[in-house]
N, C-alpha and C positions, 0 to 999 in steps of 0.2 A: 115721658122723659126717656131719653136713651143714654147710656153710658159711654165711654171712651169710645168704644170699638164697637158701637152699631148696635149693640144686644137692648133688649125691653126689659125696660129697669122692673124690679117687683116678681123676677123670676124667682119663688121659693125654692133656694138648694140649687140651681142651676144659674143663677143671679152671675153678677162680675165680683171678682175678686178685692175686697176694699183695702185702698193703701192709704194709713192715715198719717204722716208725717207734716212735720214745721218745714223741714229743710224742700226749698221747691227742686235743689238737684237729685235727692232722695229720690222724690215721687217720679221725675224725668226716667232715673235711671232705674227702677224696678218698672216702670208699667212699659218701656222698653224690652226689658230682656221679658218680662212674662208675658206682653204680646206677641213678640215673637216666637214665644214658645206656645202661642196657641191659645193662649187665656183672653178670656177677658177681663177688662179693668175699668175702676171708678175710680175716685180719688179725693181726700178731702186734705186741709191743711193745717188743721188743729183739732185737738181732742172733742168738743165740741160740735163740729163740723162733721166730722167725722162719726158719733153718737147720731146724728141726725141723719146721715147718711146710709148709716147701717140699719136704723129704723125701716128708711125709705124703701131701701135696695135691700132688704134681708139676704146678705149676701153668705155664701158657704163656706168663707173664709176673708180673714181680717188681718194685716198687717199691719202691726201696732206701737208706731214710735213711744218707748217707754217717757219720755221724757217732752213734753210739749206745755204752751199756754195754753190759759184758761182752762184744759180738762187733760190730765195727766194720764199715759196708758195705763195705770193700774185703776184711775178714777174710771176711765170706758169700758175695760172690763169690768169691775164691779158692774157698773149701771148695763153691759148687756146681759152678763149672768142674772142679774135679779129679773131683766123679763122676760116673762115666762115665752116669746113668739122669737127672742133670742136667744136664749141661756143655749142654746144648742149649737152655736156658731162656732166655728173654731178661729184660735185667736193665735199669732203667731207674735210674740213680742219681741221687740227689738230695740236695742240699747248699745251703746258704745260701752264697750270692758267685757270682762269676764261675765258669766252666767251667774244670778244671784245665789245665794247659800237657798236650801230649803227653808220656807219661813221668812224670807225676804221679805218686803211691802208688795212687789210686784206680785208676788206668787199668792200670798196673802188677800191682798187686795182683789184680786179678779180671776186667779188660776188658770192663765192662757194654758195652751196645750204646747205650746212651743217655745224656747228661748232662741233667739237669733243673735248674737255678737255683730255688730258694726266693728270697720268696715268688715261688707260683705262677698263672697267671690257672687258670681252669677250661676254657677254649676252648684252652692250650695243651696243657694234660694231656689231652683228650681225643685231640686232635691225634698227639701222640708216642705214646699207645696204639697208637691206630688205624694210623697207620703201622709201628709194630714188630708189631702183629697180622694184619698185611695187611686192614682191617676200613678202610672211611672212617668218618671222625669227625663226629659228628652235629650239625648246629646245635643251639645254647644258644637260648631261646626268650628272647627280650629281657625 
């Protein structure tokens, strides 16, 4: 199986970047600016989907609509921290509003490494990649 952008899925740690969002303009628009910037990318369209995807594609980061059917982002984070061939993923969550209080459900539930505010610029996303991937983040060409 290969992902968006050409790569062999099942690369540990150098895998594509998984985007799991409900909204299909959502996943449009991030696998857009982050292939552009160089990444690759997978994609799933609910929590769910998305757990199975991360299984598949052990991927070295995860972008995490907080809020989706059938399996909720703090439900997928739970379920990758507790396995042990995941727990080590990093998980970048993301939500319309403010950033939870400490103690939240989301934080609670799964302890991504990242909160992200919807709407998003694209120079920020690049940004919180790049830093949770140890990678700097590349100027956006005006």
């Amino acid at each position: 199986m290969r992902d968006q952008t050409g790569g062999a899925a099942g690369e540990t740690g150098s895998g594509p970047i998984l985007l799991v969002d409900d909204e299909p303009f959502m996943l449009r628009w991030l696998t857009w600016h982050l292939t552009r910037a160089g990444y690759r990318v997978a994609t799933a369209a609910d929590g769910a989907a998305g757990l199975a995807r991360a299984r598949e594609l052990r991927p070295p980061l995860i972008l995490l609509d907080a809020r989706m059917p059938r399996l909720d982002g703090g439900g997928v984070c739970a379920e990758l921290r507790a396995d042990p061939t995941l727990a080590g993923t990093h998980v970048i969550l993301m939500s319309a509003g403010a950033a939870p209080e400490p103690g939240a459900w989301e934080w609670r539930a799964g302890r991504p490494d990242e909160y992200l505010a919807k709407p998003c610029r694209p120079a920020e996303v690049l940004r919180r990649v790049g830093a949770v991937l140890g990678r700097p983040a590349l100027r956006l060409a005006a």
